[in-house]
C-alpha positions as CSV (number, residue, x, y, z in Angstrom):
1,X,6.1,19.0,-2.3
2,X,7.5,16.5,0.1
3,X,10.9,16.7,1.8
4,X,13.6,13.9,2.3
5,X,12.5,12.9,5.5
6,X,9.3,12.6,3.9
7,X,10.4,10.4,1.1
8,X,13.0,8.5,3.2
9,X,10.2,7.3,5.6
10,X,7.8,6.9,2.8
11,X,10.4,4.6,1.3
12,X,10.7,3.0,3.9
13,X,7.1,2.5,5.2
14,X,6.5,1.2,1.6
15,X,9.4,-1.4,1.6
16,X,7.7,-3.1,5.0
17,X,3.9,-2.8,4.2
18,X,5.2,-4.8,0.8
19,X,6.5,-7.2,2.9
20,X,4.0,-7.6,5.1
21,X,1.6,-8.2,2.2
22,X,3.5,-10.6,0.6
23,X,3.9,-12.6,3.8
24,X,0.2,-12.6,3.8
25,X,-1.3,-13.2,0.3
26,X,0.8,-16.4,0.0
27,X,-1.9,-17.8,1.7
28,X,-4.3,-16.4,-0.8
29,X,-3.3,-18.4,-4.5
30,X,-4.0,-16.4,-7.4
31,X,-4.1,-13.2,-5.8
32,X,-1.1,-10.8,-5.5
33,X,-0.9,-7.4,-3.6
34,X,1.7,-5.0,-4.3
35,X,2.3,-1.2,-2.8
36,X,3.0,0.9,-5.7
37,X,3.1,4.4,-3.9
38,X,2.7,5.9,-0.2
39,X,2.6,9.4,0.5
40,X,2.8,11.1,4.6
41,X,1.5,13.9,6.1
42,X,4.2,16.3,6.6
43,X,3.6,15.6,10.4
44,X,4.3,11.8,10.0
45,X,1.1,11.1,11.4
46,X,-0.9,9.7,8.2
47,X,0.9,7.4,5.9
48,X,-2.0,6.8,2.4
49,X,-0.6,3.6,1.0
50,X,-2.1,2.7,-2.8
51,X,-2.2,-0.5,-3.8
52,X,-1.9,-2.5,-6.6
53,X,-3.9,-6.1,-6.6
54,X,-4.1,-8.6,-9.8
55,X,-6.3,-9.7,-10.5
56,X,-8.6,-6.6,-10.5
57,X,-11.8,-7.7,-10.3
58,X,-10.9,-8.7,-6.7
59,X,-9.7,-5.6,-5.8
60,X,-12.7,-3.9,-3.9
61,X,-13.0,-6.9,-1.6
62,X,-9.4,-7.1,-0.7
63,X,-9.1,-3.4,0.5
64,X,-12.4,-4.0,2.5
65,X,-10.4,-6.9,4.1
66,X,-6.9,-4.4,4.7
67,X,-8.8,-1.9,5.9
68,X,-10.8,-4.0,8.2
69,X,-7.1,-5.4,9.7
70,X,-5.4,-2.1,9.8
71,X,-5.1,-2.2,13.2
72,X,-3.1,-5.7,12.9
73,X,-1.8,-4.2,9.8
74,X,-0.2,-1.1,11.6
75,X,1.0,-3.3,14.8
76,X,3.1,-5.6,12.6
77,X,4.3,-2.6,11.1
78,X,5.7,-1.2,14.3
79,X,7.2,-4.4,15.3
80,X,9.1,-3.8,11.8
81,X,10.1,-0.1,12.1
82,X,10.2,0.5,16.0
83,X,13.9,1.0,15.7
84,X,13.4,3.3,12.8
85,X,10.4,5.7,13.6
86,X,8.9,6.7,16.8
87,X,5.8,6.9,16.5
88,X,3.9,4.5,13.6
89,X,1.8,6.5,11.8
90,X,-2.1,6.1,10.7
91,X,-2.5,3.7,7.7
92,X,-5.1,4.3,4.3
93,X,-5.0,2.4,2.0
94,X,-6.5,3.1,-1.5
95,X,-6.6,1.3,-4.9
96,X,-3.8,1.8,-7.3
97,X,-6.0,1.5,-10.5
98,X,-3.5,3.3,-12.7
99,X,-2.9,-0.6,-14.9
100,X,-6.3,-0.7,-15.4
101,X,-6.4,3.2,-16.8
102,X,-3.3,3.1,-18.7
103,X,-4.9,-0.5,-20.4
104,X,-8.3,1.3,-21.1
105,X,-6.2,3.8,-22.9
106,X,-4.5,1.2,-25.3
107,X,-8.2,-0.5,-25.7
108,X,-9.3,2.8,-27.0
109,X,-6.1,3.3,-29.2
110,X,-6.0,0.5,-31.1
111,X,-9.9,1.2,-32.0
């Protein structure tokens, strides 16, 4: 179970990675990137960011791309936060394929 610094900071880490993706897939038409959850370590050292991206089928190749820029990723973060948090912690990110589940499910109810 998390605590409420634990939440606050994942709040807030989420707020700015959201940001910081939208900033960059307006470049990218037809493709948008949303952070529907991020969890950190109780030490604040990892922060596991899951993301949502429509469409899906583009989904593998776009967290290839993240996670090949996490470095630039995590430096634009701490240009965000630096006020906030003292140290930035490690980014993950993973794909958020919850839609896709929860749509599989109706597919298979309404058979």
């Amino acid at each position: 179970m998390q605590e409420t610094r634990q939440n606050r900071i994942a709040r807030l880490l989420q707020k700015e990675l959201s940001l910081i993706f939208q900033s960059q897939t307006r470049m990218m038409r037809g493709v948008m990137v949303s952070v529907t959850k991020c969890r950190i370590s109780p030490d604040l050292s990892i922060c596991t960011a899951y993301l949502s991206i429509f469409p899906s089928d583009k989904g593998e190749e776009i967290v290839k791309n993240v996670n090949a820029n996490v470095k630039t990723i995590r430096y634009e973060l701490g240009t965000r936060v630096r006020n906030q948090l003292r140290i930035i912690p490690e980014l993950r990110f993973f794909i958020d394929d919850s839609l896709d589940y929860i749509e599989h499910i109706d597919e298979l109810l309404k058979k």
